[in-house]
C-alpha positions as CSV (number, residue, x, y, z in Angstrom):
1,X,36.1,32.2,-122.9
2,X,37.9,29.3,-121.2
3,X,37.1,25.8,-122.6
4,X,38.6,22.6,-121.2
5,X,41.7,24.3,-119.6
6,X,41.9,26.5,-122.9
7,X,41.7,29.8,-123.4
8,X,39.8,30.6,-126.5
9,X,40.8,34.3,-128.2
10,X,38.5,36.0,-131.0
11,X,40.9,37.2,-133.5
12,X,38.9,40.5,-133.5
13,X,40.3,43.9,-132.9
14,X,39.0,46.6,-131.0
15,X,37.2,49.6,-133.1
16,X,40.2,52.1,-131.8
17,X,42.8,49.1,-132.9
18,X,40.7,49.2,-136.0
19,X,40.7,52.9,-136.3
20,X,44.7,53.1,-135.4
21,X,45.6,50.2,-137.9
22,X,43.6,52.1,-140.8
23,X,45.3,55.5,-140.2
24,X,48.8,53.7,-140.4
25,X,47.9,52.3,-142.8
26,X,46.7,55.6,-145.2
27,X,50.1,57.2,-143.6
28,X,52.1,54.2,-145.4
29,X,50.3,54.8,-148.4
30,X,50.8,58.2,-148.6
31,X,53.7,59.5,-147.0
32,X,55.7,56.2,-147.0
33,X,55.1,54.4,-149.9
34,X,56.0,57.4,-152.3
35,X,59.4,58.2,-151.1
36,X,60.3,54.7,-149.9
37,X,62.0,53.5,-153.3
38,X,64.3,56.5,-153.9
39,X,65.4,56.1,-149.9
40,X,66.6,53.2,-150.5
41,X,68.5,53.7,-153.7
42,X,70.2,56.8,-151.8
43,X,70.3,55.2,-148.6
44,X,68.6,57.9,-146.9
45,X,66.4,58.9,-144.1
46,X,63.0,61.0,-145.2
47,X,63.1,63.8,-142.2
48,X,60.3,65.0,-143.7
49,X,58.2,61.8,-143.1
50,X,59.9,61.4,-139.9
51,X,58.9,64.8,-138.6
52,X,55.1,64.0,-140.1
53,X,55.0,60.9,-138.3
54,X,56.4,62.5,-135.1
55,X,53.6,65.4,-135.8
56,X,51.2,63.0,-135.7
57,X,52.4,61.5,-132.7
58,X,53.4,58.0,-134.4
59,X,57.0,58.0,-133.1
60,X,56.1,58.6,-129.5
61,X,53.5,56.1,-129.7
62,X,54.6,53.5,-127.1
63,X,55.8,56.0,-124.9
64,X,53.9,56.9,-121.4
65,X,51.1,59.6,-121.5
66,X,52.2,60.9,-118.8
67,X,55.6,62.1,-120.3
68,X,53.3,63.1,-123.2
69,X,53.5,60.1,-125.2
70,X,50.7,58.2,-126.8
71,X,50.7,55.9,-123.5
72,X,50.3,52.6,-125.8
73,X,50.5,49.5,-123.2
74,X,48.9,47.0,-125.6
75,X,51.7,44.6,-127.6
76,X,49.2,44.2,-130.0
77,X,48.2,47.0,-130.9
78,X,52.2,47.7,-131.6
79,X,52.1,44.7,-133.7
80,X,49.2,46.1,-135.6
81,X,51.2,49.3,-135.9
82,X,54.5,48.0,-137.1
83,X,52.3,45.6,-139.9
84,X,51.0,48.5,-141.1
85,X,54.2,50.8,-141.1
86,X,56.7,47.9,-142.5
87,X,54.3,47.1,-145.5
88,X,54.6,50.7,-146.1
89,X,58.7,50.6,-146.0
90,X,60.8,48.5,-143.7
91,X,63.3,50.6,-143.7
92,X,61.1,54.0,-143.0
93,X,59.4,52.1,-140.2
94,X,62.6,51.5,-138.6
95,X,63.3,55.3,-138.7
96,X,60.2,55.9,-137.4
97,X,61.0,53.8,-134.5
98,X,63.7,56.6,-133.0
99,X,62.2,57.7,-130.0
100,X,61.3,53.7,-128.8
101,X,64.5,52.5,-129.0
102,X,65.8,54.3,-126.2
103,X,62.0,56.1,-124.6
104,X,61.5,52.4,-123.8
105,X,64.0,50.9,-122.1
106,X,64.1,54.1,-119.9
107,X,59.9,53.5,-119.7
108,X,60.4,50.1,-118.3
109,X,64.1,50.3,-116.4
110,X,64.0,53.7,-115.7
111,X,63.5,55.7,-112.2
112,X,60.4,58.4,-112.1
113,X,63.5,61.5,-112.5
114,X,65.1,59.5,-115.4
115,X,62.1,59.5,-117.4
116,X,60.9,63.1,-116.7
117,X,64.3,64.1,-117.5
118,X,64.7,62.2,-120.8
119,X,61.0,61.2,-121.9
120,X,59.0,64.4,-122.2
121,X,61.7,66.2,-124.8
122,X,61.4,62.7,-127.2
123,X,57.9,63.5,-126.7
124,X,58.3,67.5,-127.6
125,X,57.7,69.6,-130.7
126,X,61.2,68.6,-131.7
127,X,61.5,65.4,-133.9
128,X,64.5,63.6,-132.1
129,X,66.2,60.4,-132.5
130,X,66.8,57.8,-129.6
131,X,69.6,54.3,-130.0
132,X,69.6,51.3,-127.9
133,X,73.1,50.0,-127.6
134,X,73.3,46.4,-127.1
135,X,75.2,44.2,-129.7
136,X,78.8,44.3,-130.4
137,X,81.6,43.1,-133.0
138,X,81.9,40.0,-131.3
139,X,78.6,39.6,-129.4
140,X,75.8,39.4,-130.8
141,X,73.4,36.4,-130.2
142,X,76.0,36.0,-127.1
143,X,75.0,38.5,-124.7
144,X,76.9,37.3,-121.8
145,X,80.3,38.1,-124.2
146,X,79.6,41.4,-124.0
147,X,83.2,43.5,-123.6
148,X,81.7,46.9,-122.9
149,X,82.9,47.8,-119.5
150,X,81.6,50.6,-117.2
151,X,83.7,51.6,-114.5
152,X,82.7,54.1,-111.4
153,X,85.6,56.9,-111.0
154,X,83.9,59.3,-108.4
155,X,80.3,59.7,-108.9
156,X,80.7,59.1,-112.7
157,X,80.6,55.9,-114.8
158,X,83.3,55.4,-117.3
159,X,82.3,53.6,-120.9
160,X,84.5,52.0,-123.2
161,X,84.0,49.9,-125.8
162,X,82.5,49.5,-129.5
163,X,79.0,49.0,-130.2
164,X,78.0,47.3,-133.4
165,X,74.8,47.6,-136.1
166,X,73.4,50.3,-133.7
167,X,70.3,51.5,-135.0
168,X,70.5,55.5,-135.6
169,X,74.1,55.1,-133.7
170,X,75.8,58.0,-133.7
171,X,73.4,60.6,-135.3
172,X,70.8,59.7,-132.2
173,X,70.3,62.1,-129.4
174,X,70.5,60.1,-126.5
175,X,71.9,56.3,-126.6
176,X,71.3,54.0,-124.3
177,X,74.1,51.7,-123.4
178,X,74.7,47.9,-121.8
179,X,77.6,47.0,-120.5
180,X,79.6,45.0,-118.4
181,X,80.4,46.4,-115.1
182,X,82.3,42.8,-114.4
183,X,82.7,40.1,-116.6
184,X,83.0,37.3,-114.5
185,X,79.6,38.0,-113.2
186,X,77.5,36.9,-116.3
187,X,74.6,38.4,-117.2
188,X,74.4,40.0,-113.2
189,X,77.0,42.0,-114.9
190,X,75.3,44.0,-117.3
191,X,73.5,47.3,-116.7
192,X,72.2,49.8,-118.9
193,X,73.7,53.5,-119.1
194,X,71.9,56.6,-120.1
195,X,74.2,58.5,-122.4
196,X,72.7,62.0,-123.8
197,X,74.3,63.3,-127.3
198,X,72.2,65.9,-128.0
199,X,69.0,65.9,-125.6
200,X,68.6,68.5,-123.3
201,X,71.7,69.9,-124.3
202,X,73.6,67.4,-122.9
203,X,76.8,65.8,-124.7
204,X,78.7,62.8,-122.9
205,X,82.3,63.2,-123.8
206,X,83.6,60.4,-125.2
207,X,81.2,58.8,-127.7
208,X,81.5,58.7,-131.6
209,X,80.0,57.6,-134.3
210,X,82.4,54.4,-135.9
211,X,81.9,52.7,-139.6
212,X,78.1,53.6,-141.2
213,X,77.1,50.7,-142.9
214,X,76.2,50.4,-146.1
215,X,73.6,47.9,-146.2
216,X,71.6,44.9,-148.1
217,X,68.4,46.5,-147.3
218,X,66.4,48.9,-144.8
219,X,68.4,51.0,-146.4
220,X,66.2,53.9,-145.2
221,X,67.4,54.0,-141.7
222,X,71.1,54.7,-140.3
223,X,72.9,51.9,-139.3
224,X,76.2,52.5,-137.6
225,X,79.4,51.6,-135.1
226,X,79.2,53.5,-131.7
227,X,82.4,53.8,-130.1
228,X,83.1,54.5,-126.8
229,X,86.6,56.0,-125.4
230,X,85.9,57.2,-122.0
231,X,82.6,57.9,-122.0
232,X,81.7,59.4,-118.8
233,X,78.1,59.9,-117.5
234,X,76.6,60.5,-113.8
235,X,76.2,57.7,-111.6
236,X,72.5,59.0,-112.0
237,X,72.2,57.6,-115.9
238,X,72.3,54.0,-114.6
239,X,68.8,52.2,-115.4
240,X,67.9,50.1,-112.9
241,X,68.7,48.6,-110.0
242,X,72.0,46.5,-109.5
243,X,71.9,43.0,-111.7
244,X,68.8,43.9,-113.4
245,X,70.2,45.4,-116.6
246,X,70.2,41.7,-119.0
247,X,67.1,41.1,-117.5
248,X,65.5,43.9,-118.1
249,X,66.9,44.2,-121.5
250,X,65.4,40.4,-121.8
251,X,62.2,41.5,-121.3
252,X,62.8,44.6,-124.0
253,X,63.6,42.2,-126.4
254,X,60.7,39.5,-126.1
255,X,58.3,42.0,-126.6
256,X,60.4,43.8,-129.3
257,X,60.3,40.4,-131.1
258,X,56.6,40.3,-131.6
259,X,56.8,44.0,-132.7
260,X,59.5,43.2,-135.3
261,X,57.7,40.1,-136.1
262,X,54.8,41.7,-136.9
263,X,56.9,44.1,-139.3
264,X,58.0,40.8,-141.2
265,X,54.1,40.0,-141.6
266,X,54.1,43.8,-143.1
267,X,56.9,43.4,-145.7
268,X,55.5,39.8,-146.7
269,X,52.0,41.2,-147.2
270,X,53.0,43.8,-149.5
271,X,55.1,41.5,-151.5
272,X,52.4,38.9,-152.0
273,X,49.9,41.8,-152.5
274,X,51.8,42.8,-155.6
275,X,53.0,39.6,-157.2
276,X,48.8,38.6,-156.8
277,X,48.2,41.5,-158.7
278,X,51.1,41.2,-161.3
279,X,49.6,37.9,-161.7
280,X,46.4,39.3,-162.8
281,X,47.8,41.1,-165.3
282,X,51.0,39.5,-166.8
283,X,50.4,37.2,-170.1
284,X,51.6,34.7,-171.1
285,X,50.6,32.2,-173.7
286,X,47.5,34.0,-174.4
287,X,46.6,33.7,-171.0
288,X,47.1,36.1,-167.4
289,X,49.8,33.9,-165.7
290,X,47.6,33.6,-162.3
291,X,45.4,31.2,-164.4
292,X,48.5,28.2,-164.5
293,X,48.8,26.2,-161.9
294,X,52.4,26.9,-160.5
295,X,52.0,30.6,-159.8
296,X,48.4,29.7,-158.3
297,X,49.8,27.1,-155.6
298,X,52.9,29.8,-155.1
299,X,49.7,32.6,-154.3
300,X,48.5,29.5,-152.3
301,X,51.4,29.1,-150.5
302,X,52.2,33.0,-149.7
303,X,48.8,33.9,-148.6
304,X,48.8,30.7,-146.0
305,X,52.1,31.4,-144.6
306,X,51.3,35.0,-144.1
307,X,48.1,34.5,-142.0
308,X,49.9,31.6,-140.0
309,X,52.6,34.2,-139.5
310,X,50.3,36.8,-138.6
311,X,48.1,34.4,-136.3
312,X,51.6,33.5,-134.1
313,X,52.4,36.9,-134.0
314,X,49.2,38.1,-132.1
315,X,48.9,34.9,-130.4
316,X,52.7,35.8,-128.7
317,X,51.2,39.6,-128.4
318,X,47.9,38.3,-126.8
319,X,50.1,37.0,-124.5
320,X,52.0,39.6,-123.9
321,X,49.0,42.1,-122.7
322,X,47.7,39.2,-120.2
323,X,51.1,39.5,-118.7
324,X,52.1,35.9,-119.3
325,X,55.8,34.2,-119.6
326,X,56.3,35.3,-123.2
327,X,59.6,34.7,-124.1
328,X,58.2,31.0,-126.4
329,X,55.9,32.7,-128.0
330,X,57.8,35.9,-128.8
331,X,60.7,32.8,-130.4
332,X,57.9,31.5,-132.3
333,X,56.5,34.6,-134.1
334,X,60.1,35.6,-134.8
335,X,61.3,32.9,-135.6
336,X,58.6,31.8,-138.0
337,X,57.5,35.5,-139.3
338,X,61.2,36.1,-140.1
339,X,61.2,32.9,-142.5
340,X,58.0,33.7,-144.0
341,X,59.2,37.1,-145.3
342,X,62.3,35.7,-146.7
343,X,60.0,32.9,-148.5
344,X,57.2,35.0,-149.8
345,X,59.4,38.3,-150.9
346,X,61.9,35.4,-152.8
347,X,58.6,33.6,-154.5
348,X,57.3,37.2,-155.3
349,X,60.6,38.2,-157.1
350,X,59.7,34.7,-158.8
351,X,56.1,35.2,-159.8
352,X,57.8,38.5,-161.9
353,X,60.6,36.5,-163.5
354,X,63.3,38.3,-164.8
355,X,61.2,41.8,-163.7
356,X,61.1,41.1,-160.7
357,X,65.0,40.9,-160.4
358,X,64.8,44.3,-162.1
359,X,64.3,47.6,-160.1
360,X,61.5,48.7,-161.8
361,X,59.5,46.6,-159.8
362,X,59.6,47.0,-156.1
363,X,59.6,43.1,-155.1
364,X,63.2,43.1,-155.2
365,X,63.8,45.6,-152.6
366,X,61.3,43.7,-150.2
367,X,63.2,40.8,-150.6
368,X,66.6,43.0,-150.0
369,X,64.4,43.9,-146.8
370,X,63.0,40.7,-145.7
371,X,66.6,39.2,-144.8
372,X,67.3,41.1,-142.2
373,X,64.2,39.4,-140.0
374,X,65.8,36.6,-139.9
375,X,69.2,38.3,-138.4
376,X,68.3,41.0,-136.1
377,X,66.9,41.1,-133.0
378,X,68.5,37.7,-132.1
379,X,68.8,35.0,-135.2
380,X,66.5,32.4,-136.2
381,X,68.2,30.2,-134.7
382,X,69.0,31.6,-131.8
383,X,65.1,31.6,-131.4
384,X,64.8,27.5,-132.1
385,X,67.4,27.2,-129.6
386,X,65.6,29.5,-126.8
387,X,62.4,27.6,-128.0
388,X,63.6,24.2,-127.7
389,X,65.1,25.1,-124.2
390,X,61.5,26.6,-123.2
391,X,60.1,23.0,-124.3
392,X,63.3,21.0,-122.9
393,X,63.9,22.9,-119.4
394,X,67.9,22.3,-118.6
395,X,69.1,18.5,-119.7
């Protein structure tokens, strides 16, 4: 309905969106949720729930139907996906992401050859693991610093470089890369390279796996250095045409925001969930502790901030499906989302007191979890910054 200008949106799902977000949900509850706290003390990935979520066809989700994928086009729905699967385990859903991080910049960037040769075995009986290359030691939120370099010897381009806090780097079967082809050419420099280790039966000479972190939190998903020491691949694995690889890794990005945005909502929501409960229960004085005033304006607080966080979130993925200049919106729900699971997991460890710092209870590991919104997938800051510059223009 359009009102004065306005565009009015029902904050209503569909029944399949409905259907989709309640069988998530029942696969965090009982595949993730069980196994999620011993992941993390071990640091471990659960390849069982990975190959029951790849069964099931959740890993392959937002990949095209045509390839065999579950041809998801709707940011939304993602969103409503990635709430579901991070409330479950942040770190688990980031695992469960394998495929999409490189099925998706080859959906979007790739040619019709690239993605029959590369989609349709993510989308197989075999479980397999996918990396999206893109940050580095020394850039990060600073893109055009990239030091990467691809270089064409023949019919082959040559890689070198390190890659930093790749995602399944290093264990994944096909990466994909961005790098620098010239440096003096900005972002018009960067393209995105194919590299198979593992899929197919292809391994590209010349890539390793460097330092595995060992991390705050997610600790359920790999987290790794990829180093590149003459990494050749055919002049075939380029995505893209020429000067389109920032841009097109641009667009991945905005729309990954909202997704990861939506997986702060997740973690925030399960937080708050339990600290409400604990408050039901907990006594103190005689009395459950949801019945004083400080832990009911902290409830107050979480449960306000959650549905504002969730409300930007869809409103940027709304957005998103119509097709519309995103990259504000995407800023916003990031930006905001990000803060909001930081707040709410800290308040929850609050609400339990000196339990809640214990690991007993498993508010502390959400808040281990929640930091990392902030951080990846370009800072908070970085997202006031592209904000303000969407509202500012060039001054």
């Amino acid at each position: 309905m359009v009102c004065g200008g306005w565009i009015m949106v029902e904050f209503k799902l569909t029944e399949e969106q409905r259907l989709i977000k309640k069988t998530m949900h029942e696969f965090a509850e009982n595949e993730i949720r069980p196994v999620a706290l011993e992941c993390d003390r071990e640091a471990e990935i659960p390849w069982d729930v990975v190959k029951k979520a790849h069964g099931l066809g959740i890993t392959t989700f937002d990949l095209p139907e045509e390839w065999g994928g579950g041809g998801n086009e709707s940011v939304l729905t993602s969103a409503v996906v990635a709430e579901e699967l991070a409330w479950g385990c942040a770190g688990i859903w980031t695992s469960l992401l394998g495929p999409a991080l490189a099925g998706v910049p080859i959906a979007i960037l790739g040619s019709d050859e690239q993605k029959e040769r590369y989609l349709a075995p993510f989308c197989g009986e075999k479980s397999m693991m996918g990396a999206m290359a893109l940050t580095e030691p020394e850039a990060g939120s600073d893109v055009r610093s990239l030091s990467t370099t691809a270089k064409l010897e023949g019919d082959e381009w040559v890689l070198n470089g390190t890659k930093a806090f790749i995602t399944n780097g290093g264990i994944a079967d096909l990466h994909v890369i961005f790098a620098t082809i010239d440096r003096s050419l900005g972002y018009g420099g960067i393209r995105g390279y194919i590299v198979p280790t593992g899929i197919n039966g292809e391994e590209a000479p010349g890539i390793e796996m460097g330092e595995v972190y060992d991390k705050l939190g997610i600790r359920a998903s790999h987290t790794a250095e990829v180093v590149l020491n003459d990494c050749r691949v055919p002049e075939e694995n380029v995505l893209g045409a020429e000067r389109t690889g920032f841009y097109g890794a641009m667009r991945m990005l905005d729309e990954s925001r909202i997704v990861v945005s939506a997986g702060a909502v997740g973690v925030a929501r399960a937080a708050f969930e339990y600290a409400l409960d604990y408050s039901k229960t907990r006594k103190q004085f005689g009395q459950p502790i949801g019945k004083f005033q400080a832990i009911r304006f902290k409830l107050a607080d979480m449960t306000m901030k959650i549905d504002a966080a969730r409300f930007l979130v869809w409103r940027a993925a709304w957005e998103a499906d119509m097709e519309h200049h995103i990259t504000k919106y995407a800023s916003m729900a990031k930006a905001y989302a990000a803060d909001v699971a930081a707040e709410v997991t800290t308040e929850a460890v609050q609400i339990l007191g000196g339990h809640g710092y214990m690991k007993e209870h498993p508010v502390e590991k959400w808040m281990r979890d929640a930091k990392v919104f902030p951080i990846w997938e370009g800072t908070s800051e970085i997202q006031r910054l592209v904000i303000s510059r969407e509202d500012l223009g060039a001054l």
